[in-house]
C-alpha positions as CSV (number, residue, x, y, z in Angstrom):
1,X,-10.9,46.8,-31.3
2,X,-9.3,48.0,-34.7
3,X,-7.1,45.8,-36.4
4,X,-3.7,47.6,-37.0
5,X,-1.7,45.2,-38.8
6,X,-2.8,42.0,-41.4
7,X,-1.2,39.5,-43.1
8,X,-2.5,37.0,-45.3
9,X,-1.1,33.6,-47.0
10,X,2.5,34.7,-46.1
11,X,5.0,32.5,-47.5
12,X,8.9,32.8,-47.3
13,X,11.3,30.2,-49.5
14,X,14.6,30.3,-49.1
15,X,16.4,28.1,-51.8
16,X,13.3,26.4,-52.3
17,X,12.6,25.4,-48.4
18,X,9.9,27.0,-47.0
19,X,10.9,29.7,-44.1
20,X,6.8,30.7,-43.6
21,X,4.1,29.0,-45.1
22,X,0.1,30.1,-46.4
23,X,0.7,32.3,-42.6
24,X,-1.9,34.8,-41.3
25,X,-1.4,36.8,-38.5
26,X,-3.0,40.1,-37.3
27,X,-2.7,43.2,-34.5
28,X,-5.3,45.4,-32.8
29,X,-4.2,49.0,-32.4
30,X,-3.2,48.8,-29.0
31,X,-2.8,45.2,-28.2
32,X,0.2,42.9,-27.0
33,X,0.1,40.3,-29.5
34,X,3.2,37.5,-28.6
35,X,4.9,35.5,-31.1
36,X,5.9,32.5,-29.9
37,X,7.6,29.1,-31.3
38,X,11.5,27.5,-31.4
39,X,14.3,28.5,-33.5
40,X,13.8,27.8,-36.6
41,X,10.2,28.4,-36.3
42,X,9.5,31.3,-38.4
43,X,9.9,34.5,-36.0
44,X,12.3,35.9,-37.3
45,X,11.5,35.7,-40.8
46,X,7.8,36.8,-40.3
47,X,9.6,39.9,-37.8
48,X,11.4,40.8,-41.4
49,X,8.2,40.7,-43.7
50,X,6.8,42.8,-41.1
51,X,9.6,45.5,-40.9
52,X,9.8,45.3,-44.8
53,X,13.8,43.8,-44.0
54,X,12.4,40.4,-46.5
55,X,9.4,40.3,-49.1
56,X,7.1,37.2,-49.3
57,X,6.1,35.1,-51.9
58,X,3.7,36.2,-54.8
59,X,-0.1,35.7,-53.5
60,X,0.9,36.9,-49.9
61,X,-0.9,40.1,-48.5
62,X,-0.3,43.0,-46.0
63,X,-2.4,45.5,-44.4
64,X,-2.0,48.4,-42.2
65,X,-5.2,49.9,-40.8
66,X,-7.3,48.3,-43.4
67,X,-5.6,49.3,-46.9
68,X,-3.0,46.8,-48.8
69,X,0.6,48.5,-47.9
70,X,1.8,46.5,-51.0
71,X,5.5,46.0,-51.2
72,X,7.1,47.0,-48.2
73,X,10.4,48.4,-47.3
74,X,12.2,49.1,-44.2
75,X,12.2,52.8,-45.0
76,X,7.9,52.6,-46.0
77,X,7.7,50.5,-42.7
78,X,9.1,53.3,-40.4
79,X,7.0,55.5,-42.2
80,X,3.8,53.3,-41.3
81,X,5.3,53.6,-37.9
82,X,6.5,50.1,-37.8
83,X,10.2,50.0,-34.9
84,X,11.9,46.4,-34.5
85,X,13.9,46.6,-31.0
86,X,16.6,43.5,-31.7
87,X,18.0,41.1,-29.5
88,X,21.3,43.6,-29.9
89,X,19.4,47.0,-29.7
90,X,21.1,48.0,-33.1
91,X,22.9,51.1,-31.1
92,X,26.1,53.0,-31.6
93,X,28.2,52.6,-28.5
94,X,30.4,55.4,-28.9
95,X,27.4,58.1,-29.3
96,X,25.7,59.2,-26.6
97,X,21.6,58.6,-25.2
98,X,20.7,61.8,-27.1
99,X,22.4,60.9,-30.2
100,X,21.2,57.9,-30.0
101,X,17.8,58.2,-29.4
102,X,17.0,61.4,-31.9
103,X,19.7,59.9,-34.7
104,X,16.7,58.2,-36.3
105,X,14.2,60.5,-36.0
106,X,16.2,63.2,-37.2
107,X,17.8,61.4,-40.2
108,X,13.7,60.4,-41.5
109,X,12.8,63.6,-41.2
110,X,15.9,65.1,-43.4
111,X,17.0,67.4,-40.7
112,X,20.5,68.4,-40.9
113,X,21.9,66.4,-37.4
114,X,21.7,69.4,-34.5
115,X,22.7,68.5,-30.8
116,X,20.7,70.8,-29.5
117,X,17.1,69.7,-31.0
118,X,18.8,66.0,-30.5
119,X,18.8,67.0,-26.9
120,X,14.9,68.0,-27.0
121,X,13.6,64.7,-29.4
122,X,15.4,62.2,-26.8
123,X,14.0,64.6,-23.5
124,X,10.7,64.4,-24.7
125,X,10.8,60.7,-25.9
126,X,12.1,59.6,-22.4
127,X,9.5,61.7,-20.8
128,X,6.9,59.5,-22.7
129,X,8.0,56.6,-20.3
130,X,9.7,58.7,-17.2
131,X,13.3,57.1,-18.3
132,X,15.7,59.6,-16.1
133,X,18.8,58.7,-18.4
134,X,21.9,61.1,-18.6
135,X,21.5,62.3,-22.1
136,X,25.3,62.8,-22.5
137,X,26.6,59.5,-21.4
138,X,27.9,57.5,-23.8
139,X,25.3,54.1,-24.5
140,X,28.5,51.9,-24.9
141,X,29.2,52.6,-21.3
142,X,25.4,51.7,-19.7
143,X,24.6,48.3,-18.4
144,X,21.9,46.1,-20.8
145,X,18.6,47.4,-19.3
146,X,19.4,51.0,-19.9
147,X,20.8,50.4,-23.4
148,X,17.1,48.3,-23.9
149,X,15.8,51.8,-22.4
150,X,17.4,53.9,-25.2
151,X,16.3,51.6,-27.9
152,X,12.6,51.7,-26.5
153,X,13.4,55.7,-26.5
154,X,14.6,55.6,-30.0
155,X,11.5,53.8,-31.6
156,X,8.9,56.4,-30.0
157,X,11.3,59.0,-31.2
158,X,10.5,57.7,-34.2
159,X,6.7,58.0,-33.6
160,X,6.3,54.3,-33.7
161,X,3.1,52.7,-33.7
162,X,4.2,49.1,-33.8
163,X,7.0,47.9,-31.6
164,X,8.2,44.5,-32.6
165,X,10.4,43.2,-29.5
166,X,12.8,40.7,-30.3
167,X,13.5,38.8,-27.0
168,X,13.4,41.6,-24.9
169,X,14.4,40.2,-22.0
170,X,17.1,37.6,-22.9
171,X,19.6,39.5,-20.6
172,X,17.6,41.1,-18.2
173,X,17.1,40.3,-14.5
174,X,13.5,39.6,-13.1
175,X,13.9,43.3,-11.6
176,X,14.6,44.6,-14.9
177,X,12.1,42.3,-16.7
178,X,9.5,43.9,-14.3
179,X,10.2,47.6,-15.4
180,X,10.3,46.2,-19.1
181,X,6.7,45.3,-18.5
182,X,4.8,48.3,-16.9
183,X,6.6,49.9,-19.5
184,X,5.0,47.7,-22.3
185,X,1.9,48.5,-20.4
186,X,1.8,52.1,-21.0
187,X,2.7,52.1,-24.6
188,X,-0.4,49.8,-24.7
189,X,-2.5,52.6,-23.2
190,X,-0.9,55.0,-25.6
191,X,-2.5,53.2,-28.2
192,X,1.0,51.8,-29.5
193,X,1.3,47.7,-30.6
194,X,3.7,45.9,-29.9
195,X,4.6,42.1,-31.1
196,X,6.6,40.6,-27.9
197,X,8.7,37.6,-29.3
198,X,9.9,35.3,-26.1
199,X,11.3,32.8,-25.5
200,X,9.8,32.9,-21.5
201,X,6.5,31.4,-21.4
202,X,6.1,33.0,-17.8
203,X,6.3,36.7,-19.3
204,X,4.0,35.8,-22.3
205,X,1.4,34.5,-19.6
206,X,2.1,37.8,-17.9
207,X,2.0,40.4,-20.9
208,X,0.2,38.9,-23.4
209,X,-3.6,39.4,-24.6
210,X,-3.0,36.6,-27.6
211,X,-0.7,34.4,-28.8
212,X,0.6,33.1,-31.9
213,X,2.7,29.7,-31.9
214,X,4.9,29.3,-34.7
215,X,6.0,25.4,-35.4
216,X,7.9,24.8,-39.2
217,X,7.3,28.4,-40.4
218,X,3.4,27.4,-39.7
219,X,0.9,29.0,-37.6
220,X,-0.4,26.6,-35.2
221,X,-3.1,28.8,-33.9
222,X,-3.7,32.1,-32.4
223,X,-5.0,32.2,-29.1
224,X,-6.8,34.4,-26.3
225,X,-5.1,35.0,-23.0
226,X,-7.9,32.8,-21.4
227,X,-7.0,29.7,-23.7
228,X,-3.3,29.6,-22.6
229,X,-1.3,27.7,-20.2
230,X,2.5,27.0,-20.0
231,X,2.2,23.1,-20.4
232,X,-0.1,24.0,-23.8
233,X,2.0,26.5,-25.2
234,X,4.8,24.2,-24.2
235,X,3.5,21.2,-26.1
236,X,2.2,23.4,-29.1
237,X,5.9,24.6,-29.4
238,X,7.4,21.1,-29.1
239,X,5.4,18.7,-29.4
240,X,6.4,17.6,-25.8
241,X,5.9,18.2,-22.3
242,X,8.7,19.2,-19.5
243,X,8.1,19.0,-15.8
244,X,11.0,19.2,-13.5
245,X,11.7,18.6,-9.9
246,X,14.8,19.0,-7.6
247,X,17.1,16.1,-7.8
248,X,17.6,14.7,-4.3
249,X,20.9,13.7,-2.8
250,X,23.3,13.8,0.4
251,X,26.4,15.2,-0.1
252,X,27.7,15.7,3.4
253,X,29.8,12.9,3.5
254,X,32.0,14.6,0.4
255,X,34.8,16.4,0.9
256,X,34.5,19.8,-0.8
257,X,35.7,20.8,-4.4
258,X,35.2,24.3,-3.3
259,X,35.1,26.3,-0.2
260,X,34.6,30.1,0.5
261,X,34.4,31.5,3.7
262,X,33.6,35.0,4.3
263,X,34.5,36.1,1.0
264,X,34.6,40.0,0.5
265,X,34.8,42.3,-2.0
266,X,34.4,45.9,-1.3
267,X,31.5,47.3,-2.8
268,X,30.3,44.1,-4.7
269,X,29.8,41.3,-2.1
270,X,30.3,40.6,1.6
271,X,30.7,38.1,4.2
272,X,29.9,35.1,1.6
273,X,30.5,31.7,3.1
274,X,29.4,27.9,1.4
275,X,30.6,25.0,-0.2
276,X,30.0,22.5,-3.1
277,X,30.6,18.8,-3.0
278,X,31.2,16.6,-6.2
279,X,28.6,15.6,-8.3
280,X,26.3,18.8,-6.3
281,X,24.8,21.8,-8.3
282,X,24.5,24.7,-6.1
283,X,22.5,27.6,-7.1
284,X,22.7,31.3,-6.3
285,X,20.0,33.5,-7.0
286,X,18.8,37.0,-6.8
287,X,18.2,40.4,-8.1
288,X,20.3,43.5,-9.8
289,X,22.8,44.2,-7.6
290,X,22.7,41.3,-5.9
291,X,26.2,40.5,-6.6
292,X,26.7,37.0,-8.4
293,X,28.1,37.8,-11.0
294,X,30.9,39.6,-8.9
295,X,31.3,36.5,-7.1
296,X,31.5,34.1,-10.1
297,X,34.5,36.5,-11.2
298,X,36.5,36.4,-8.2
299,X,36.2,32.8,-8.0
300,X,37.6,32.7,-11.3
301,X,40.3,35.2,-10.9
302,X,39.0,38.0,-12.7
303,X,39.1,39.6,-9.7
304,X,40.5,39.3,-6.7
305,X,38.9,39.5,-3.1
306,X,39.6,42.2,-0.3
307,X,39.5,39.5,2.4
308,X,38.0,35.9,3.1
309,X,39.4,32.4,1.8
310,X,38.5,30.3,-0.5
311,X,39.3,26.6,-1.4
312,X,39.9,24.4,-3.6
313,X,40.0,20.3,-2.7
314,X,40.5,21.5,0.9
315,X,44.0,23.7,0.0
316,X,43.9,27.6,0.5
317,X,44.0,29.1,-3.4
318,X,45.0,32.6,-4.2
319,X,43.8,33.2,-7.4
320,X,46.1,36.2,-9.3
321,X,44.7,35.8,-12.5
322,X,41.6,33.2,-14.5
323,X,44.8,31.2,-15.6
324,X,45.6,30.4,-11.7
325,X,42.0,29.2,-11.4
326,X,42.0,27.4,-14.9
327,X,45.1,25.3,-13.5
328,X,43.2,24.6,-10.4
329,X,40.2,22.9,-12.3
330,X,38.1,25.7,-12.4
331,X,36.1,26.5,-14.9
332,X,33.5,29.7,-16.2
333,X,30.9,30.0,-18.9
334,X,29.6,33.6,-18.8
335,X,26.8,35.0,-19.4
336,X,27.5,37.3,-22.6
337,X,27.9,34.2,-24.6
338,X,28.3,36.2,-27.7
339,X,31.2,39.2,-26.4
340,X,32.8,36.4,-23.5
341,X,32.5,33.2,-24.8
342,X,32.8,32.7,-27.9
343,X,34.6,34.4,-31.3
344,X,31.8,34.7,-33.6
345,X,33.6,35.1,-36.9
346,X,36.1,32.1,-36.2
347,X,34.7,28.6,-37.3
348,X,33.0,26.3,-34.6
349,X,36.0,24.1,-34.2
350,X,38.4,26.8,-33.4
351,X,36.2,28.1,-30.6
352,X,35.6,24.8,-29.1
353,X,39.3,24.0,-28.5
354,X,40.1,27.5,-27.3
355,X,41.2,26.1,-23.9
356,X,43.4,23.7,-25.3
357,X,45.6,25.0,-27.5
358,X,48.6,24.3,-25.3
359,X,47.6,20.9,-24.8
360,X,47.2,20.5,-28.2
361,X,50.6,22.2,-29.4
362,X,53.7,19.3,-30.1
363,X,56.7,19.6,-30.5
364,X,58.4,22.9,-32.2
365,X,54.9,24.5,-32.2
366,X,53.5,21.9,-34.5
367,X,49.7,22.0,-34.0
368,X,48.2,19.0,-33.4
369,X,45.3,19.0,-36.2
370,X,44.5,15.3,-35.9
371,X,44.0,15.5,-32.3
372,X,42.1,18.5,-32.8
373,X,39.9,17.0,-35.0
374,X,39.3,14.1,-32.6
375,X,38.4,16.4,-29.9
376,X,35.5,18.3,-31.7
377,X,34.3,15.4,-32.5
378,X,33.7,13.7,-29.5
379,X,32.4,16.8,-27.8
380,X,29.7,17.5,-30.9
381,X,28.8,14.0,-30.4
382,X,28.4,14.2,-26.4
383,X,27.1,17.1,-26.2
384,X,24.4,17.0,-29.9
385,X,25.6,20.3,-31.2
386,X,24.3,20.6,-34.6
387,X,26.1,21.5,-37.2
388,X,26.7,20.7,-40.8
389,X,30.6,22.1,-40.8
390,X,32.9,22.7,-38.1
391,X,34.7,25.2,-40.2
392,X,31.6,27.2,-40.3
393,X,31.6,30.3,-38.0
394,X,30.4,29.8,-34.8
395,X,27.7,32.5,-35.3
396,X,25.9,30.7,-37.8
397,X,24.9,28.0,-34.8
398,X,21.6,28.9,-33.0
399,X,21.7,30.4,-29.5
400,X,21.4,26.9,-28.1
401,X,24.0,25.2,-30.5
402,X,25.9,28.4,-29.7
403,X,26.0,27.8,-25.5
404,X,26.6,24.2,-26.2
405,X,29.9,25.4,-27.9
406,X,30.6,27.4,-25.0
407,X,30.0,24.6,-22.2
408,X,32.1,22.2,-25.0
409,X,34.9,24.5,-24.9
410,X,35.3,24.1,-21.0
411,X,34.2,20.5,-19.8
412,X,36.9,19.1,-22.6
413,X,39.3,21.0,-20.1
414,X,37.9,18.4,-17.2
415,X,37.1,20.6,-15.0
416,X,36.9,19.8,-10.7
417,X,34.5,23.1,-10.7
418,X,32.4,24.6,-13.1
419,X,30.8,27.5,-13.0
420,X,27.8,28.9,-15.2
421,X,26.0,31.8,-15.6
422,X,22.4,32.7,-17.3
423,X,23.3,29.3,-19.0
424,X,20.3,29.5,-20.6
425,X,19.4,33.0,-21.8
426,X,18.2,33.6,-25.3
427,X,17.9,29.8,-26.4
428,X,14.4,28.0,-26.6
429,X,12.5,25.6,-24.5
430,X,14.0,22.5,-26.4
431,X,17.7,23.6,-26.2
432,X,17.4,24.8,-22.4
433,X,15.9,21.5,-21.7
434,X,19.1,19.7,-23.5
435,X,21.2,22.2,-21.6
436,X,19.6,20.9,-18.4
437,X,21.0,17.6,-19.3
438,X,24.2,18.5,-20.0
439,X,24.8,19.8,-16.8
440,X,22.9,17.0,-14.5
441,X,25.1,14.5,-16.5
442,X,28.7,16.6,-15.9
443,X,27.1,16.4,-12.3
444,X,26.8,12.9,-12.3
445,X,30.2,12.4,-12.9
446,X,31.7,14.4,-10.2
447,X,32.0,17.7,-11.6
448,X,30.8,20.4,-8.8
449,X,28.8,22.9,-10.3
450,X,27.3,26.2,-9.4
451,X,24.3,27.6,-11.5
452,X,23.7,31.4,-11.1
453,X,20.3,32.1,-12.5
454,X,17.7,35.1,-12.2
455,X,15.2,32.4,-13.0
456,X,13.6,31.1,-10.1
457,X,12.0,28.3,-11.6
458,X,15.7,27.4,-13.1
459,X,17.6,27.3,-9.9
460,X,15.3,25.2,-8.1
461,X,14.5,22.6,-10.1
462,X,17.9,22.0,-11.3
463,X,19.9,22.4,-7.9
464,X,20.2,20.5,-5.0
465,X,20.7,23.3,-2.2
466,X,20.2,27.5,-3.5
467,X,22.1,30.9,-2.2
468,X,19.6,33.5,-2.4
469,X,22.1,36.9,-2.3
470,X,20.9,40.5,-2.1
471,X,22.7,43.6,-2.2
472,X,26.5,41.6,-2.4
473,X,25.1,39.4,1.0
474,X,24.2,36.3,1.8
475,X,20.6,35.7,2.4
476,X,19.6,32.5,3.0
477,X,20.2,28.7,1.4
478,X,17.7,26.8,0.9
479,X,17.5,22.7,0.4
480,X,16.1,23.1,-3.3
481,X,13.7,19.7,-3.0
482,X,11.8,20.9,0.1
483,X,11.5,24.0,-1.0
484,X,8.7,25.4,-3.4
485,X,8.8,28.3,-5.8
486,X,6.8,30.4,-3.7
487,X,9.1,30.2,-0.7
488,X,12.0,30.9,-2.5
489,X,10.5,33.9,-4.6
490,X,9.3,35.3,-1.4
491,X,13.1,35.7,0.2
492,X,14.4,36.8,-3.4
493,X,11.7,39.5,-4.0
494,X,11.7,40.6,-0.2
């Protein structure tokens, strides 16, 4: 197969700390080639070299089809064909899908901006992969896997040969992840590259044909789709192993933190009865549509319910607003860390005591700095967020440091119920694992928990019973320790 894309003895300092280091990497014309490895790995900064965003070191070497590119630049790298997709898509919300997929294309080409050959670049880049998107709807207005679909659009657009994906599928569901993957498929069979940088070992076992695991801005091999194994690319990333099982434990004899019964919501759930227990982590799981997140809000007071009843300690709550449920213990980390849980240009501290400002306000309106102070510490320390200033911004923190932040933020509120969802999108193996702990040890000391997760490896293995939900209904529960993946992904997928 013809090699597309080479790099040789690529090296990256930053302030004399070595980002990459003596890296090679290649790409066949045609090939999924995934890039795997923990934050702080390299990824990114190789992604950068690559899209001609960074420039290695002196000695360092790249290649497209065969002939030294030399120095590289993001405008020479579009023209080699090269199209990152990031984590954010890089869109404008208030422009539509036509605009949005033509607006680089157009602008390469020097072609004064026309709507109606806007209108023919994005209808015949959409027709490459069968999208059926409204061209005139605004992209600020679609839901995640569509705005993913109008990125994907835009790159081809932009007659891209290379497609670096940047965690494609941090936000998707397993339906959606499923569509993102036949379409990877046919861009393959178009002859179009793509570099697939994950953070799912399951998907790179599914879509890759090689791997490259990234450890300290080193490569610590490439390797064939018949070498790999999750436990191997596991430890390579690592350096350790992770095997989880169901925890195991009879909560019957608890009264109830929460209760719903028959909990309705016209158009978004139905009919949804259960109930969690102290020291219990209940799951629900299920596809798009299925209607968890709806039901996460309304037990939060985001919104309110048409009809049913739901409890709290065994008393009849009406929540009006998220501040009626916050004063009845509850508590919500969403899954849009980044737009819902946190303020990104504010420093770390200031986000984590977000929920406590009243409790940390004295006297005349005096702010209680010391006791601030206090606080952040203790909940860096119980939790290991890492971090060299807590007057830093909070967007500095990696994705795991980031959620840790966000679950800070609410347990210092000691919380009777806590709710999380997608708790663990877009950080790595390492920081879901210490995510995992954070939430068995709340668990442990009485905090009732419900984990909503499109991951069906996640809400097993960290639950004790799971609410499968399809279409806003209640499927089935399950007992999570005598049930196996397979069971439980039949039901969800049915």
């Amino acid at each position: 197969m013809a090699e597309f894309l080479a790099l040789r003895r690529i090296s990256k300092l930053y302030g004399g700390i070595a980002a990459l280091h003596d890296l090679d990497f290649g790409l066949a014309v045609g090939e999924v080639h995934c890039l795997l490895g923990e934050n702080g790995s390299g990824k990114s900064t190789l992604v950068k070299i690559i899209s001609g965003v960074e420039q290695p070191e002196p000695g360092g070497e790249i290649a497209i089809e065969g002939r030294g590119v030399g120095r590289l630049t993001p405008a020479r790298a579009a023209a080699y064909g090269v199209q990152v997709i990031y984590q954010d898509f890089s869109l404008f919300p208030n422009l539509t899908v036509a605009e949005n997929v033509a607006a680089k294309a157009m602008t390469e080409g020097g072609i004064l901006f026309d709507a109606r050959e806007a209108r023919a670049v994005a209808t015949t880049a959409m027709a490459r992969v069968n999208a059926t998107l409204a061209l005139d709807d605004l992209v600020g207005d679609l839901p995640i896997a569509q705005r993913q679909l109008v990125a994907i659009c835009r790159a081809l657009a932009s007659k891209a040969r290379l497609v670096i994906m940047d965690e494609p599928t941090a936000s998707l569901t397993r339906h959606e992840v499923d569509a993102l993957m036949r379409l990877v498929a046919q861009l393959k069979s178009e002859g179009v590259s793509i570099i697939f940088v994950s953070h799912r070992l399951d998907e790179v076992l599914e879509v890759a044909e090689r791997v490259t695991v990234l450890r300290d801005g080193r490569s610590l091999g490439t390797f064939g789709k018949s070498e790999i194994s999750k436990p191997m690319l596991s430890r390579l990333m690592t350096g350790a192993e992770f095997h989880y099982e169901a925890p195991r434990a009879d909560f019957s004899k608890d009264p109830p933190v929460v209760s719903v019964t028959r909990l309705t919501r016209a158009g978004e759930y139905r009919d949804i009865s259960f109930s969690v227990r102290p020291r219990e982590i209940f799951a629900i799981t299920g596809l798009l549509g299925s209607g968890r997140t709806e039901l996460a809000l309304s037990l939060f007071g985001i919104t309110q319910p048409d009809s049913g009843a739901i409890e709290i300690d065994q008393r009849p709550v009406r929540f009006k607003s998220n501040r009626d449920a916050m004063a009845n213990g509850v508590a919500y980390v969403p899954e849009d860390r980044l737009s819902l849980g946190l303020v990104l240009p504010q420093p770390i501290a200031g986000n984590l005591v977000l929920t406590l400002l009243r409790q940390l306000t004295r006297w005349f309106g005096l702010f209680d700095a010391r006791a601030r102070d206090g606080l952040v510490a203790d909940w860096i320390r119980r939790l290991t967020i890492k971090v060299s200033d807590v007057n830093s911004p909070v967007r500095t923190l990696s994705g795991g440091n980031q959620q840790r932040v966000v679950l800070a933020k609410w347990l210092a509120r000691k919380p009777k119920l806590l709710i999380l969802d997608s708790p663990t999108v877009g950080v790595d193996i390492s920081a879901k694992d210490g995510i995992y702990a954070v939430i068995a040890t709340m668990a442990a000391q009485g905090v009732a928990i419900i984990l909503i997760s499109d991951e069906i490896p996640e809400a097993l293995h960290h639950s004790h019973r799971v609410l499968v939900m399809r279409q806003g209904k209640e499927v089935r529960q399950f007992v999570s320790a005598e049930t196996s993946e397979r069971d439980l992904a039949e039901v969800v997928n049915a």
